[in-house]
N, C-alpha and C positions, 0 to 999 in steps of 0.2 A: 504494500500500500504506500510505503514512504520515496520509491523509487517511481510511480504513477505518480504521485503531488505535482509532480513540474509539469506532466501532461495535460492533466487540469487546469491549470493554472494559466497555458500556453493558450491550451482551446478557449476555455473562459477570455482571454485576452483575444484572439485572433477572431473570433465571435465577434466582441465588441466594439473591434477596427470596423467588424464588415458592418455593424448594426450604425453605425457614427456616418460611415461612408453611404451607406444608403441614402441615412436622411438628410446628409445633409447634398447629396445629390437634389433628392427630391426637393428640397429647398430653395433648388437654383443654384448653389454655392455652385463657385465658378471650379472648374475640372481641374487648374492648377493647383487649388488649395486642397481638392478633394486630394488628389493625388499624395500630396505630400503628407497630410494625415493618415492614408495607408499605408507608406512608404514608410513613417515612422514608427507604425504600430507594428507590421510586421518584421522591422528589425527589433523591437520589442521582444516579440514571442521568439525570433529565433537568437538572440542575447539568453533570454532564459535556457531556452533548451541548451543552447551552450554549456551556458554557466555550471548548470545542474548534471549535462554528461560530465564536464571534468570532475565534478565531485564522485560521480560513482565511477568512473575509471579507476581513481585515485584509491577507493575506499577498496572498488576489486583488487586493484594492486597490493592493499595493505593485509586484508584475509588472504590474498597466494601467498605474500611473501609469508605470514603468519605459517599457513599451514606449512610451507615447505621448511619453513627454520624445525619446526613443529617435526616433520619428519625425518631431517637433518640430526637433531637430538635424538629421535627413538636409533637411529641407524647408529649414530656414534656410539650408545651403549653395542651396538652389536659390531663391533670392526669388522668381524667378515664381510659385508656386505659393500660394495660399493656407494661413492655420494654420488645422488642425482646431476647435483651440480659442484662446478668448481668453485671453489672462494672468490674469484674475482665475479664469475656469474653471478653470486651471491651476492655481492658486494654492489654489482651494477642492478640489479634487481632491487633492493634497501635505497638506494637512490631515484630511482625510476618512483617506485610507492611514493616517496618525498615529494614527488611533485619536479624533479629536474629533471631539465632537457636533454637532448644528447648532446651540444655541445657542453655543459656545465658539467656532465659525468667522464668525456674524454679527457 
């Protein structure tokens, strides 16, 4: 449900571009203003969607990274086994969750 909120939130907003642009179509309002009033709403709704996929990118990155340190630790108690990943994968993956780019992680 908490990952749907921005979709709500998007369509409620993109809705009320289209319901604003109608009337004030129907208004007579002149088509350069109309224009520019949709133009701003639906960089609105797509700013949110934005905004709110880097959040759950971010938040997916930090439950992988979790689970993998998570499985990292069960595997260390058993050395037999091989690590999934290398320390430096590890390491650029811990960075990535953080939120940095790839030039800041180079």
């Amino acid at each position: 449900a908490r990952g749907a909120g921005w979709d709500v939130n998007a369509a409620v907003l993109a809705y009320a571009t289209l319901i604003v642009v109608v009337l004030l179509k129907l208004e007579g309002i002149a088509i350069e203003i109309v224009a520019v009033i949709a133009i701003v709403g639906l960089a609105l709704v797509w700013l949110i969607g934005w905004r709110r996929g880097r959040q759950l990118f971010r938040r997916f990155y930090e439950e992988e990274l979790h689970q993998l340190q998570e499985s990292y630790r069960g595997k260390e108690a058993r050395a037999s086994v091989p690590s999934l990943l290398t320390r430096r994968e590890t390491e650029i993956l811990e960075y990535v969750a953080r939120g940095h780019m790839n030039k800041q992680i180079a």
